[in-house]
N, C-alpha and C positions, 0 to 999 in steps of 0.2 A: 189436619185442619189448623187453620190462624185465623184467630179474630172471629170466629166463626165461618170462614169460608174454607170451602174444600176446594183444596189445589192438585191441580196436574201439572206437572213438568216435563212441557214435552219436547224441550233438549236437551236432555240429561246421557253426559258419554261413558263406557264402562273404558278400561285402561285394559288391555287385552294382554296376561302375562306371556312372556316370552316363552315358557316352555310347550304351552298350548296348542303351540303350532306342531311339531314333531306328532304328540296325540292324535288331534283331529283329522292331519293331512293323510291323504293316503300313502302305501309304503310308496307306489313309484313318484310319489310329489315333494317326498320329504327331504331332499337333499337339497328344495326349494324354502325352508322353512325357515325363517329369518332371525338371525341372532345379533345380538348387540357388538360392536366394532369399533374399533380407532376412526373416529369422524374423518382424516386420510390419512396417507403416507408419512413417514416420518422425514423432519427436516432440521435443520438448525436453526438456531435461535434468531441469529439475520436475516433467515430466510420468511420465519413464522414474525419475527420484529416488521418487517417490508410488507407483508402479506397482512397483520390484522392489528397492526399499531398498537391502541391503548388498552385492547386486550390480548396481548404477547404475555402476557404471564399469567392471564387466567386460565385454569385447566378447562379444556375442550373433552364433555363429558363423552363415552361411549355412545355409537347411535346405532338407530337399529339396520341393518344391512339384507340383503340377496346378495349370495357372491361378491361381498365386497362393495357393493355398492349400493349407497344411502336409499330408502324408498321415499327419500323428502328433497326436493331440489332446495336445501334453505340455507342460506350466508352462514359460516362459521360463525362470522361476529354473531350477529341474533341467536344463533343456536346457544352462544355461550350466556347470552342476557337471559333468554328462556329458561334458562337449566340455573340460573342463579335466583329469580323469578322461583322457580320449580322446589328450588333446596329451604325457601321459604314456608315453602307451600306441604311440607314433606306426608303429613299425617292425613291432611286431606287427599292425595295424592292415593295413599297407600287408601285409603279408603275406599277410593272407586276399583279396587282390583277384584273386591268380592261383593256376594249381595249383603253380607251383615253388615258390612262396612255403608254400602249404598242407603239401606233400610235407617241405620244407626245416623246416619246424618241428614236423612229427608226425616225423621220423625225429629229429629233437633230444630227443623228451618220449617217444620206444617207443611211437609208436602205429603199429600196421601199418593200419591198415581204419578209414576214417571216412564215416560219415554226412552228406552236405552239404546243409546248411537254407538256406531262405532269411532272408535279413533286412529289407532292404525290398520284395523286391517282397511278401510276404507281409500288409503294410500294403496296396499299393498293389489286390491283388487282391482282397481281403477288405474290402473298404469297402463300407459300404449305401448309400453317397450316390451312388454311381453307378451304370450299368444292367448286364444281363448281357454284352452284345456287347465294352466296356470289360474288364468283369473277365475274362471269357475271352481278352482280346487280351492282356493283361498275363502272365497265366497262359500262353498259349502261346510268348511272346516268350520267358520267364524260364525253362520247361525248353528250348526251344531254345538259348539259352545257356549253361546249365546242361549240355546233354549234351556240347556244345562243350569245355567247362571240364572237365569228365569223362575225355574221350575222352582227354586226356595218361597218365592211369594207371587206366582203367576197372578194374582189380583194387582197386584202396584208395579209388579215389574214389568212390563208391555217391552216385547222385544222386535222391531220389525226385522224382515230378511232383508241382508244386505245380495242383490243382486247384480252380476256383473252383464253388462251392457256390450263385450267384446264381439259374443255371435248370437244376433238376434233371432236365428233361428230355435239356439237353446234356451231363450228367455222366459217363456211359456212352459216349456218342462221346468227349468228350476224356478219357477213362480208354481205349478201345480204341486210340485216335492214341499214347498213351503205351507202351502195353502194346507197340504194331508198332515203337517206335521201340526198344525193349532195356529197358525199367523194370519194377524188381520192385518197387515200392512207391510209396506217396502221403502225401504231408503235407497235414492240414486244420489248422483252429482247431478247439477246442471251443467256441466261443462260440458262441450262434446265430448265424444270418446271414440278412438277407431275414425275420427274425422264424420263421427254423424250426431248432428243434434238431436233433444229429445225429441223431434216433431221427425226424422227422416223416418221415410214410407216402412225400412225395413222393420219398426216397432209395432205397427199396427194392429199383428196379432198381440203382442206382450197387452196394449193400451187394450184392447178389448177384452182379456184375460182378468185383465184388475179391474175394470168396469162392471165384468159378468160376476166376480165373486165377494163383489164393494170393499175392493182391497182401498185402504189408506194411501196414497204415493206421499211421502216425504222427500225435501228438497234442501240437502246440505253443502255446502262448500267446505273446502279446507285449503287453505293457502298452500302453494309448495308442494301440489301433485304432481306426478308424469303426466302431464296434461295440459291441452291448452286453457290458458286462466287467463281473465282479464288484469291486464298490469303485469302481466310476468315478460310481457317483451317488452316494456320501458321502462320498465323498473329493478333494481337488484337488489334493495333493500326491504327488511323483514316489513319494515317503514311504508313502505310505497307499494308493494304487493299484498300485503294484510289487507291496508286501505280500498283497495280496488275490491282486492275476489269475489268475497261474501256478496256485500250489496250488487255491484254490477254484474255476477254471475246470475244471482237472483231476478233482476234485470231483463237479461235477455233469456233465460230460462222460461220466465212467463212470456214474455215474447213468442217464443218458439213452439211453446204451449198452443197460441191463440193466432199467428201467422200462420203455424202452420198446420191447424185445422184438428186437432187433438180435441181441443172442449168440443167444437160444432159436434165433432165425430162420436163423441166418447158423453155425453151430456146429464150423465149423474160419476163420474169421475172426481176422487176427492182430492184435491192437490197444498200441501201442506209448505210455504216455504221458512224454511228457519234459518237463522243467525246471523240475519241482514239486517235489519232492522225495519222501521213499517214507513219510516219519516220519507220515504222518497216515493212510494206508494200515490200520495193522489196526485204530484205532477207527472208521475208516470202513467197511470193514465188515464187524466185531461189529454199530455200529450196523442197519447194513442186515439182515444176517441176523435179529440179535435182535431188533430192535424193531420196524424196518419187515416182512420178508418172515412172522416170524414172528406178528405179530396182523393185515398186511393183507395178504395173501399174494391172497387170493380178490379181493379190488379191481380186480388185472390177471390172474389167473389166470384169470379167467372170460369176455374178452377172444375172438371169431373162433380166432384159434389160439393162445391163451395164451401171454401175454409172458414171464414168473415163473416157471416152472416147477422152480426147482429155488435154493438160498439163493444169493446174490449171490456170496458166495465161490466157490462152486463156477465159476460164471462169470467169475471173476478168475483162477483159477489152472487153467482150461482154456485161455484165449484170448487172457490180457493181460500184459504185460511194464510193469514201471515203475523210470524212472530213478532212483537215489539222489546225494544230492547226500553229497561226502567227508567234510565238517564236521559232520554230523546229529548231533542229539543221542540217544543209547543206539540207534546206528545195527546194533552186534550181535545186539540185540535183536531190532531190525525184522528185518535176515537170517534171524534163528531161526524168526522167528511167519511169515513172508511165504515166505522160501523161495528162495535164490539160483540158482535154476534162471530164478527169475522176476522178478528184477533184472538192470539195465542200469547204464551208465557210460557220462555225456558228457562233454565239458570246456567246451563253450559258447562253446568258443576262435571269437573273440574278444571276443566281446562284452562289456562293460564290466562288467556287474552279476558277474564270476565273474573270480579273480587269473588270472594264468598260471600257476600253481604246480598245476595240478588232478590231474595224474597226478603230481607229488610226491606229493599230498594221502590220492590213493587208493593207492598204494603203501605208503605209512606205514601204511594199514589191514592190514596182512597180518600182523601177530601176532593182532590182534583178534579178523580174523576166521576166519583159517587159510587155506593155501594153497588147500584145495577150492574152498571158497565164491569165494574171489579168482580163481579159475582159472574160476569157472562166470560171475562177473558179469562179467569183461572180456572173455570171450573164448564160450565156450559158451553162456552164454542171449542173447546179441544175434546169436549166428547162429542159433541156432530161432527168434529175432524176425523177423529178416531175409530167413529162407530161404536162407541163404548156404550 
């Protein structure tokens, strides 16, 4: 609790250590278990001088590898700013590896209830380069862990299954394996995967499976997956692919949601999006209302059982929660038009791209935006997200 408000933090990532994998994975999976590596080949100094200029002499940390090769498509330079970024950061870092660690700095910042994401294995399951049998072995290792990592304080640590999306016919077995084991909820990407967005037909059972048992869905990005990401085809830098992912994966995720007939179909479905931020939320959809559902409403209206049936808004503010980030610009505003029943707060603790100062950050909002609103996003609309 701060200030008197009781907090949820429902982006908060655990740091998955490296030996965990070898454990969890099965014996014939484990020769797939990822170990930290020379980021690549070795070269000479002309060569590394030609290649990464004004960082030619900063050491290029170990990264984490499959057979040699990185589970992160991400620019050496940035990787080496991140890890310098990182060596700053080192104690809170070491923090999210355990739950004392977790516990010991959410009771330092008032957060009672946090959300626990993954970070790499979310990379490592979510790759198209590999087959299903891999990404579901990953995926099972990583909530087995996870509920391990849990089980110290199952009241504040809330852990959803990380489920892989490769064969959608396994998606409902490893979503009932979850559901038997205590999980109220699931984290995916919004990116496609296998070249099927969330809305393709092949999920349908999954989308029914989480509707029938009021599973939570959470909706995360991460820059620099084996995946298709928005901005990763015109862009090469940490710079211009960061900027993109999050929010415009976010974007068309809810898109794909409501085009492609997901809410109509599924219509107590909880859909959670996080670490985009909320500021692009009402022109996206004005747009969708006004422009799209309004002149082409009949395109998918007319559809077997009709996707569209009713403006995209209406669809967001029955079934979906979105995170705002502290620092947004005319962030009031958004509360006003959007609706703080239907906002969330993470802190993204730890990861790099977000200070440690995040509930400082969102506390300082409280003249802004008045104790209601502030009372409804930290603590009352992430437990109607959550089912808590």
């Amino acid at each position: 609790m701060r200030d008197g408000f009781r907090i949820i933090d429902v982006d908060r990532h655990v740091l998955e250590p490296v030996a965990m994998w070898p454990e969890y994975l099965p014996a014939r999976m484990r020769e797939y278990a990822p170990r930290l590596e020379p980021f690549g080949p070795p070269e000479t100094l002309a060569e590394r001088l030609n290649r990464l200029g004004e960082h030619t002499l900063l050491p290029t940390p170990l990264i984490l590898c499959v057979a040699g090769v990185p589970i992160m498509r991400v620019p050496e330079a940035a990787y080496i700013e991140v890890s310098l970024v990182a060596e700053r950061r080192r104690e809170l870092l070491a923090a999210a590896t355990t739950p004392r660690g977790h516990l010991a700095e959410m009771d330092a910042t008032g957060v009672d209830v946090a959300v626990m994401l993954p970070t790499y294995a979310s990379y490592l399951v979510n790759d198209d380069s590999i087959d299903a049998e891999r990404s579901r072995a990953y995926a099972r290792a990583y909530n087995r862990w996870l509920g391990d990592f849990c089980s110290s304080a199952p009241a504040r640590l809330l852990g959803p299954a990380l489920i892989s999306r490769h064969d959608p016919e396994a998606m409902v077995g490893d979503l009932e394996r979850a559901v038997h084991d205590g999980v109220r909820s699931v984290i995916l990407r919004p990116n496609p995967v296998q070249g099927r967005t969330l809305s393709a037909p092949a999920y349908a059972r999954f989308w029914a499976a989480c509707e029938h048992h009021a599973l939570t869905v959470l909706l995360h990005e991460g820059t620099h997956a084996r995946l298709p990401t928005a901005g990763a085809d015109r862009f090469q830098t940490q710079f211009g692919q960061h900027a993109c992912s999050h929010p415009m994966e976010a974007m068309m995720a809810l898109l794909s949601l409501i085009e492609g007939g997901v809410f109509e179909a599924y219509p107590t479905l909880r859909v959670g999006l996080l670490e985009a931020g909320c500021g692009f939320l009402p022109y996206w959809l004005w747009r969708l209302d006004h422009i799209e559902y309004a002149q082409m409403r009949g395109e998918v209206r007319g559809e077997v059982r009709g996707r569209v049936r009713r403006p995209p808004s209406e669809y967001f503010q029955r079934q979906c929660w979105i995170a705002l980030e502290p620092g947004e610009a005319m962030l009031d505003r958004v509360v006003t038009e959007v609706g703080a029943t239907r906002m969330v707060f993470g802190t993204d603790f730890p990861h790099l791209d977000h200070g440690p100062g995040m509930v400082d950050e969102m506390m300082a909002l409280r003249g802004a935006l008045g104790d209601e609103a502030l009372r409804a996003i930290l603590w009352d609309s992430p437990c109607a997200l959550m089912g808590v």
